[in-house]
C-alpha positions as CSV (number, residue, x, y, z in Angstrom):
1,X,0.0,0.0,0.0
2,X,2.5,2.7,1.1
3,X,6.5,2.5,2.4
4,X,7.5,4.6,5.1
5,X,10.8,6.0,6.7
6,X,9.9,5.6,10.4
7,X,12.2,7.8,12.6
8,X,11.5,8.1,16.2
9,X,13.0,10.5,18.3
10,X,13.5,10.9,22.0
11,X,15.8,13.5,24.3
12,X,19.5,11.8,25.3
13,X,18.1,12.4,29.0
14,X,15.0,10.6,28.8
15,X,15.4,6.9,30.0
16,X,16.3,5.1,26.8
17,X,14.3,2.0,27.4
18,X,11.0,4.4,27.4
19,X,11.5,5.8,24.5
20,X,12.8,2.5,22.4
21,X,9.2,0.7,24.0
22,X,6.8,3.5,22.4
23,X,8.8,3.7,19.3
24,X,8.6,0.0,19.0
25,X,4.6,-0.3,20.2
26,X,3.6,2.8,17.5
27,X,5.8,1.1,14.7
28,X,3.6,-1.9,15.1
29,X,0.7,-0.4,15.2
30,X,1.9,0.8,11.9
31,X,2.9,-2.5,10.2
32,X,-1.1,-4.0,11.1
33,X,-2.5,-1.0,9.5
34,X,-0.4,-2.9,6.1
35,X,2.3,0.0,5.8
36,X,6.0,-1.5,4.8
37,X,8.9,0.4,7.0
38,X,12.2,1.2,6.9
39,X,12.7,2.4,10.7
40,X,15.0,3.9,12.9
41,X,15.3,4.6,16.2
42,X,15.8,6.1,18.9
43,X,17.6,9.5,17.9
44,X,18.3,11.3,20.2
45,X,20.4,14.9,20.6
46,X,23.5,13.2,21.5
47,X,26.7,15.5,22.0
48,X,28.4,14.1,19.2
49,X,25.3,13.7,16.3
50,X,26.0,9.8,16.4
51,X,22.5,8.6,16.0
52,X,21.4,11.5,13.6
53,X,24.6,10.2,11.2
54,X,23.5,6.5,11.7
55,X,20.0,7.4,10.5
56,X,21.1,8.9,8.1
57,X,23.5,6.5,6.9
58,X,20.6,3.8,7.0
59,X,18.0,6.2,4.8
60,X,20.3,7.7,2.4
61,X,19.6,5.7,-1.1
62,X,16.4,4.1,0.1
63,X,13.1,4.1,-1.4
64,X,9.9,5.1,0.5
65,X,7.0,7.1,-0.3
66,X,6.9,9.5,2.9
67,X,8.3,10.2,6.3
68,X,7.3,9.0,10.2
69,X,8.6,11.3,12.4
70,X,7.4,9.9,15.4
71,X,8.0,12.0,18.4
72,X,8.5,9.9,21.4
73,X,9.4,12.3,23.9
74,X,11.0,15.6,24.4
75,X,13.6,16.1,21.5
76,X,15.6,19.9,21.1
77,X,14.0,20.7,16.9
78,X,17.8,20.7,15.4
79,X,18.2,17.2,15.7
80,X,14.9,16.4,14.1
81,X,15.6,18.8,11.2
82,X,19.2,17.8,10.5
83,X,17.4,14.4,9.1
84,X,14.6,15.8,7.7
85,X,16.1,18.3,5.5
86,X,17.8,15.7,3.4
87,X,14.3,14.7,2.7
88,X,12.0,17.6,2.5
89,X,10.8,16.9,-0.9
90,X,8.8,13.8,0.9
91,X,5.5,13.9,2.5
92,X,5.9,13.8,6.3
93,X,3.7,12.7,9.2
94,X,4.9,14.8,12.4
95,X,3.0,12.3,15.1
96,X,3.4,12.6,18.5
97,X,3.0,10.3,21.0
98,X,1.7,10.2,24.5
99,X,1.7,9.6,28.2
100,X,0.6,6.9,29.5
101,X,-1.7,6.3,33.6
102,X,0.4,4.7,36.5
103,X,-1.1,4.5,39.9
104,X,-3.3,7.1,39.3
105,X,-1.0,10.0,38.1
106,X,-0.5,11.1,34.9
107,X,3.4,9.7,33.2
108,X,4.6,11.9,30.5
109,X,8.2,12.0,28.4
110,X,7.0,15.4,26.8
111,X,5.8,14.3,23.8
112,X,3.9,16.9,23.1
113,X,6.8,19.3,23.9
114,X,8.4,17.9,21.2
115,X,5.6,18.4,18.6
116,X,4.7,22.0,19.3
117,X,8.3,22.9,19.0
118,X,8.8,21.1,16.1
119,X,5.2,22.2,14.2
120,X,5.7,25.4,13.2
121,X,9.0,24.8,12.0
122,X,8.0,22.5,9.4
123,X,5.6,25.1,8.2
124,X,8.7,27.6,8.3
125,X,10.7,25.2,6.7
126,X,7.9,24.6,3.7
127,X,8.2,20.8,5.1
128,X,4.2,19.0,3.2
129,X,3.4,17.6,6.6
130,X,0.6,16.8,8.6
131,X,0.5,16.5,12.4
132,X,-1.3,13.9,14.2
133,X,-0.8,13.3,17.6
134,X,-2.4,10.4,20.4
135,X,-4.0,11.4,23.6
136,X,-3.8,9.0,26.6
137,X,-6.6,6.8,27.5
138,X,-7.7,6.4,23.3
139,X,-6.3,4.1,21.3
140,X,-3.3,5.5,19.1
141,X,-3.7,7.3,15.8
142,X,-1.9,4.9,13.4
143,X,-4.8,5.0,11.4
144,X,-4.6,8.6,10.6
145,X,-1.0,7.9,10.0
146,X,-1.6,5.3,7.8
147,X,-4.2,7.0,5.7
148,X,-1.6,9.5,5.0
149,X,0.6,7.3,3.7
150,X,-1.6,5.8,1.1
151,X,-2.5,9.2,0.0
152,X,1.2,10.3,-0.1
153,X,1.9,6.6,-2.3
154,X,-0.9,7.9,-4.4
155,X,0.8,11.2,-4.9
156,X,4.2,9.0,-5.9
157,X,1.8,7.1,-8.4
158,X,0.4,10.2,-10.1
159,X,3.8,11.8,-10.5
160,X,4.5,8.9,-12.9
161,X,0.9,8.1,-14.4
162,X,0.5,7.9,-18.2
163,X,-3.1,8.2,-19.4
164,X,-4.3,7.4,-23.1
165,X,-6.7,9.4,-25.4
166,X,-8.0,8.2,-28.6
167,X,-8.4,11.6,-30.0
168,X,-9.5,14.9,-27.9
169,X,-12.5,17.0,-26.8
170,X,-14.8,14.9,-27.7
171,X,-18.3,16.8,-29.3
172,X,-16.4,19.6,-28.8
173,X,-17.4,19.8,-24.9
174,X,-15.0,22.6,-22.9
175,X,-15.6,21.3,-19.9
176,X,-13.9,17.9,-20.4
177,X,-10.4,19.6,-21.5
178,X,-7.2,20.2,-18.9
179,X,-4.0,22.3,-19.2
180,X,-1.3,19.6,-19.8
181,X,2.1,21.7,-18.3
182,X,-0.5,22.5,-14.8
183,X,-1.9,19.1,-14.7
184,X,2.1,17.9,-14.5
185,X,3.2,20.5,-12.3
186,X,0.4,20.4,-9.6
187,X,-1.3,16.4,-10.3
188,X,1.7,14.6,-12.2
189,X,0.1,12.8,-14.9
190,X,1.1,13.2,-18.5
191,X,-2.1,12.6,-21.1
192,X,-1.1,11.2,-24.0
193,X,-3.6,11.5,-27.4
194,X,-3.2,8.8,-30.5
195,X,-5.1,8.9,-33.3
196,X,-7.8,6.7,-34.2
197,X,-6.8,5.5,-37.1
198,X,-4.2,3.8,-35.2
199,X,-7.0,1.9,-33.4
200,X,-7.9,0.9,-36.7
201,X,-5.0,-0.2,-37.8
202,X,-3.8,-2.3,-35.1
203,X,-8.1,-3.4,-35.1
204,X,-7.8,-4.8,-38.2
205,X,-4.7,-7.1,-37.7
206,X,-6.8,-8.7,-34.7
207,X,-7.6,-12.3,-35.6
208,X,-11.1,-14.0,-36.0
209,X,-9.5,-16.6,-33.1
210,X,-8.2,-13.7,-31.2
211,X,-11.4,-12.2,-31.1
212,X,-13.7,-15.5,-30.2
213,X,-11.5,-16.0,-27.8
214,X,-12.3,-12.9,-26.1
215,X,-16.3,-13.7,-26.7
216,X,-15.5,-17.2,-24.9
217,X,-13.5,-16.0,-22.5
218,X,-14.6,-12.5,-21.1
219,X,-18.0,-11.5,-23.0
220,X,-19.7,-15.0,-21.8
221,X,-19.3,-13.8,-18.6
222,X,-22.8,-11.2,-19.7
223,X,-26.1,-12.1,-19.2
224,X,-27.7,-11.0,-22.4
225,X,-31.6,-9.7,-22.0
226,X,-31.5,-10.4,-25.5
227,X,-29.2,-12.0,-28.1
228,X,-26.1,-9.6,-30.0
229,X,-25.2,-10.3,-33.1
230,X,-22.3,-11.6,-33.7
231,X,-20.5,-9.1,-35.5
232,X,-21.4,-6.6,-32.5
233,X,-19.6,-9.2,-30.4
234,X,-16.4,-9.2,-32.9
235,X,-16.1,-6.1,-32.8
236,X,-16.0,-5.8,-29.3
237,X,-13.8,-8.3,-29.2
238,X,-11.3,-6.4,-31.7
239,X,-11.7,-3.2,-30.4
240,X,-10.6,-3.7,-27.0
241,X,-7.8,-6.1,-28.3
242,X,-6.6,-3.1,-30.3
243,X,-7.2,-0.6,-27.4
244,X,-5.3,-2.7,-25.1
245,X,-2.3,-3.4,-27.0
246,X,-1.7,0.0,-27.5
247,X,-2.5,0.9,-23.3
248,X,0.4,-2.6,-22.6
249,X,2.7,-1.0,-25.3
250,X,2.5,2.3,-23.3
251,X,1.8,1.8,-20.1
252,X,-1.3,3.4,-19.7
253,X,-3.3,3.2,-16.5
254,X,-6.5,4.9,-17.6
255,X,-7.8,5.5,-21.1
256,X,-10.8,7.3,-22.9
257,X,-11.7,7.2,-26.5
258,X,-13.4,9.9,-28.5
259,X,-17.3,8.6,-28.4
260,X,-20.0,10.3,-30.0
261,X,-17.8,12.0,-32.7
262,X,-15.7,8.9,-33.2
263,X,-16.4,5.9,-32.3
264,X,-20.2,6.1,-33.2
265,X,-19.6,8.3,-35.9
266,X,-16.8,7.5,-37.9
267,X,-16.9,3.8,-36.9
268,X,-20.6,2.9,-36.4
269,X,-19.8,1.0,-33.3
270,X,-20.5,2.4,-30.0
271,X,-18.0,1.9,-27.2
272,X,-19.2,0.2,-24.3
273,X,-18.5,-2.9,-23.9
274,X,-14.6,-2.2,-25.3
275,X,-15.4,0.0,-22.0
276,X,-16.3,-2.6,-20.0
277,X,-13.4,-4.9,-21.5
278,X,-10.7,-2.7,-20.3
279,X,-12.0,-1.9,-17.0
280,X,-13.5,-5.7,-16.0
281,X,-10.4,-7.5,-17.9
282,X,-7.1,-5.0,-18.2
283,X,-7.8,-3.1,-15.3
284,X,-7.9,0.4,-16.4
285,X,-9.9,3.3,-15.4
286,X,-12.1,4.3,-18.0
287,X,-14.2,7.5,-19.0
288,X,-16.1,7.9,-22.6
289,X,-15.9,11.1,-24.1
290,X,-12.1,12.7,-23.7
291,X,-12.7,13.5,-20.0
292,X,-9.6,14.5,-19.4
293,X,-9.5,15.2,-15.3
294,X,-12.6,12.7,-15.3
295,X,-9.7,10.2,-15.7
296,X,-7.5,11.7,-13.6
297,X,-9.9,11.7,-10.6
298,X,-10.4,8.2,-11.5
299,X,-6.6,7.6,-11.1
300,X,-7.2,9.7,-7.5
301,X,-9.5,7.6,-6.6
302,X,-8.4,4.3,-7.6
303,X,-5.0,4.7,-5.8
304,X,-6.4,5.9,-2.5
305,X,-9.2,3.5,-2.6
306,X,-8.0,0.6,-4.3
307,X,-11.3,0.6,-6.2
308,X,-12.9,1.2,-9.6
309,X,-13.6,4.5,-9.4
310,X,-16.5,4.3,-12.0
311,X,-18.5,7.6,-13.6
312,X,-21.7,8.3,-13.3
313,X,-23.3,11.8,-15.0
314,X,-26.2,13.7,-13.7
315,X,-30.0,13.3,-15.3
316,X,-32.4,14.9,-13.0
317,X,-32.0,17.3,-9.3
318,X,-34.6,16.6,-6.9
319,X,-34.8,18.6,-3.5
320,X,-32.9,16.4,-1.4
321,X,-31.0,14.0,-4.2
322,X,-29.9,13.7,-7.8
323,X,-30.4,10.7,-10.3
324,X,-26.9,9.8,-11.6
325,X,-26.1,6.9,-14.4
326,X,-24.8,6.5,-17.3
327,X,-25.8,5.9,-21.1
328,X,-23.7,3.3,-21.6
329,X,-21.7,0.7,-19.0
330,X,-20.6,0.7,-15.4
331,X,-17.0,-1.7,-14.7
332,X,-18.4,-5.1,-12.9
333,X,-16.8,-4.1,-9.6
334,X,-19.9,-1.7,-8.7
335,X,-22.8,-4.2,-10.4
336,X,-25.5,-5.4,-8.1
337,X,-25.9,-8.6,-9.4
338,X,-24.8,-10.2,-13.0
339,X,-23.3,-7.8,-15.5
340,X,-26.4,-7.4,-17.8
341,X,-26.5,-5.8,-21.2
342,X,-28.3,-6.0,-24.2
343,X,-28.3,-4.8,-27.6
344,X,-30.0,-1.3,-28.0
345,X,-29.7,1.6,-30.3
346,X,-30.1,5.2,-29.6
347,X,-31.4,7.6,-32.1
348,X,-29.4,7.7,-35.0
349,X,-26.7,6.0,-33.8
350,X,-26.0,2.2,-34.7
351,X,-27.2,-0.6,-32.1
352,X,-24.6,-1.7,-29.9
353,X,-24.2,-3.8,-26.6
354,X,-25.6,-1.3,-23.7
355,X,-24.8,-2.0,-20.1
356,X,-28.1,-2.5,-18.3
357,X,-26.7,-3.6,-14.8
358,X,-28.3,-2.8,-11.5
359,X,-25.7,-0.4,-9.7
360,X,-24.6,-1.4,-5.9
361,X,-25.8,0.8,-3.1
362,X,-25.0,2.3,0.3
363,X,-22.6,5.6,1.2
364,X,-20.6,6.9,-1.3
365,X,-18.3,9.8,-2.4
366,X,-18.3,12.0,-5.5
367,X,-15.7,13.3,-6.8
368,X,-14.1,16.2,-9.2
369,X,-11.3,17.2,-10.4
370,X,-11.6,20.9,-11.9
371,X,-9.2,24.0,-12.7
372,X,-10.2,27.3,-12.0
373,X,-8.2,30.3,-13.5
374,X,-5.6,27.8,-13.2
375,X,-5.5,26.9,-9.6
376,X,-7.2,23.4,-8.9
377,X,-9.7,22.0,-7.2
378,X,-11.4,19.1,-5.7
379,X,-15.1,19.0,-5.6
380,X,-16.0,16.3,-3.3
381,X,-19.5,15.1,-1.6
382,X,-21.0,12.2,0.6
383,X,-24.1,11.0,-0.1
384,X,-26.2,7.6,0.3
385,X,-26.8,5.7,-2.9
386,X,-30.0,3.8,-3.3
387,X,-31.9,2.0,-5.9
388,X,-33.7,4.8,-8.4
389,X,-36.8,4.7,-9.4
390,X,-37.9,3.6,-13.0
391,X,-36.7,6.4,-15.3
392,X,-35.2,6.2,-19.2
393,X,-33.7,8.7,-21.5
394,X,-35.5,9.7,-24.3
395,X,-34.6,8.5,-27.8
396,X,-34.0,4.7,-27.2
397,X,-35.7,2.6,-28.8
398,X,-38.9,0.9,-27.3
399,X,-38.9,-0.5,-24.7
400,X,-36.4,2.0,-23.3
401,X,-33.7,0.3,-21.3
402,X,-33.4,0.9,-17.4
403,X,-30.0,2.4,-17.6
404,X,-27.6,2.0,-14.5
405,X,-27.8,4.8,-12.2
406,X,-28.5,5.7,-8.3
407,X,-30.6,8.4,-6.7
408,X,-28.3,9.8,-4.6
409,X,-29.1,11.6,-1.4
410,X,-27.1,14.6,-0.2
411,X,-27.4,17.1,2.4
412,X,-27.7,19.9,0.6
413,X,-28.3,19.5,-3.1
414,X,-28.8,23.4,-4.0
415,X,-25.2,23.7,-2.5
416,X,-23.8,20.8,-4.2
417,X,-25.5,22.3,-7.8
418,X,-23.8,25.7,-7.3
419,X,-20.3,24.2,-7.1
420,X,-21.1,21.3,-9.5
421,X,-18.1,21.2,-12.2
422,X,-19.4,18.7,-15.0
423,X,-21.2,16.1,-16.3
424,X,-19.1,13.3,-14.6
425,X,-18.2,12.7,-11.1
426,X,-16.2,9.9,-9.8
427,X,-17.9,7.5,-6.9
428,X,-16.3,5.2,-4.6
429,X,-18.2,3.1,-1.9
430,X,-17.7,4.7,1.8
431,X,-16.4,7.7,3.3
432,X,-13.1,8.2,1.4
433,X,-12.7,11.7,2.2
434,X,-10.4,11.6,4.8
435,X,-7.6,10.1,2.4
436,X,-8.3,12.4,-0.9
437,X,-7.9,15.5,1.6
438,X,-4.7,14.2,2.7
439,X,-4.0,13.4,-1.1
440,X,-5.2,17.1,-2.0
441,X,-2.7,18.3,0.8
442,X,0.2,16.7,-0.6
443,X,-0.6,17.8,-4.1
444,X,-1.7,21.8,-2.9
445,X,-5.0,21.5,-4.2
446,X,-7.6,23.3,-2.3
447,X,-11.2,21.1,-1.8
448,X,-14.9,22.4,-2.7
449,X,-17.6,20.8,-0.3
């Protein structure tokens, strides 16, 4: 999940054994919450810098997604900073630990002396930090700690992510585009557009066994309402074969193809269930339409959740929720139920394979990604999820298909609609929002709720 340096610290006076116990009891409580260390300890403010140069010696050259300064006891701030400077680029977790009761008095080594010394000097310093600290009497905090770290091994994932586009600004839409050079310098991911064409290409050098073995392997998995053709089901098939060579070849981890105005226009086949392929069977995260940040929340998401991280886009605002669901497939990992679909056409577009699946309920978040006058921002929401009622979208053919979607209950949906940023949103099952403000923090972006 996450890899941390673990550092504690405690003051040369304080009795040794003391300080090498709590170390040793919070660095445990670390490893059961699943976070690998590299640790250290104790450092203390000896004369002659010993155990500052032996930590050093043992984190110089190592690998690990953010810091664990774990304050143990009373420690002077220069012996803490002359390790963490040769490190400030990580994210750092300044947590303090605590007292403990004996025979009805209160047992401190100064924990908290250490922290409040030590605080604003990280600010001073420009240190990305967060301070968490345990009180005495409630159990200890390596939760909070934990959840940091995940959030600060998703910010190491996103400095690195590569996402792919077939095409760009799909229909034209403004709201789905992003400033590559601020996405890199404030998010990390670079998005990467290839032409269609070379979908095509590599499509057509997709063999008839190739593809069947796709239908036999993957699309048998779908209960059909009623039965595809078979050339729908080829070019599934091809599709995401082509799709997915191209996403291997260049390490994508999400991906989004131009929709209306290319695959359903140019091609006559609409994307869906390549959708579904690459989510259910490669693993991506997916988003129709050339949703550029709708992506990148998805990779958010995704690496602080370890789910999904499907889209939904709004249909209807009541007073006290909003229907959400989409026109065309949700990945397997939030169906209710079999993955259902049939064959369906809407307007003038060619039939294709529709996702018809019943969506799971319960608490969720929503989430968005935006950029205002260049600065960015994270729209984020709880709300409970439950079944909708019966609704369709006009223009399908008859009978309309229940498309998959949730009525979604939020506190305040006239405050949610005047912040609202597009179409899509991002949902994840649960209250995830103590990990994407922690993942915000690290990246500087400022959150909408």
């Amino acid at each position: 999940m996450a890899k941390a340096a673990f550092v504690g610290f405690g003051e040369v006076n304080t009795p040794k054994e003391l300080i090498v116990k709590k170390c040793a009891d919070a660095l445990d409580a670390l490893k059961k919450e699943g976070i690998e260390t590299i640790d250290v300890f104790p450092v203390t403010d000896d004369y002659e810098e010993n155990d500052i140069k032996n930590a050093l010696a043992k984190l110089k050259g190592q690998d690990f997604d953010f810091m664990v300064i774990c304050i143990a006891g009373w420690i002077p701030t220069h012996a803490v900073v002359k390790i963490t400077e040769y490190f400030r680029e990580k994210p750092m977790v300044l947590w303090g630990l605590c007292g403990w009761i004996e025979d009805g008095r209160i047992v401190t080594t100064a924990d908290q002396a250490g922290t409040t010394a030590i605080r604003k000097t990280f600010c001073d310093l420009g240190y990305t930090f967060k301070y968490i600290y345990d009180i005495i009497g409630l159990p200890t905090n390596s939760k909070k700690v934990a959840e940091y770290g995940i959030a600060a091994a998703a910010a190491n994932k996103l400095r690195h992510a590569r996402v792919g586009h077939a095409g760009y600004r799909d229909m034209n839409l403004y709201g789905t585009q992003a400033d590559g050079p601020s996405l890199k310098r404030v998010v990390g991911p670079e998005i990467e557009t290839f032409e269609m064409l070379e979908m095509e290409q590599r499509y057509r050098k997709i063999t008839q066994a190739e593809k069947q073995a796709v239908i036999d392997n993957a699309i048998s998995k779908w209960k059909f309402l009623k039965e595809a053709k078979q050339e729908g089901l080829e070019k599934a098939a091809g599709y995401y074969l082509a799709v997915k060579s191209l996403c291997d070849e260049r390490g994508y981890d999400a991906i989004s193809l131009k929709d209306v105005d290319g695959m359903k226009k140019l091609l006559g086949f609409p994307p869906a269930p390549v959708f579904m392929l690459l989510a259910d069977e490669a693993g991506l995260c997916t988003i129709p339409e050339n949703d550029c940040l709708g992506n990148i929340t998805q990779l958010m998401v995704k690496y602080t959740t370890g789910q999904a991280a499907p889209y939904l886009e709004f249909y209807e605002f009541f007073e006290k929720s909003v229907i959400a669901g989409v026109p065309d497939y949700v990945p397997a990992a939030v169906v209710d139920g079999d993955v259902t679909v049939m064959p369906a056409a809407f307007g003038e577009l060619s039939e294709g394979i529709l996702n018809v699946s019943k969506v799971k309920t319960g608490e969720l978040t929503m989430c968005r990604l935006t950029a205002i006058d260049g600065k960015y921002y994270m729209h984020m929401v709880t709300g409970n999820g439950k079944t909708p009622p019966k609704w369709e979208e006009a223009g399908w053919t008859q009978p309309a298909p229940q498309l998959p979607g949730l009525e979604i209950e939020l506190d305040d949906v006239p405050k949610f609609a005047e912040n609202v940023m597009c179409q899509h949103y991002i949902i994840s099952y649960g209250d995830n929002t103590g990990v994407m403000e922690n993942l915000c923090g690290i990246l500087g972006i400022e959150i909408i709720r």
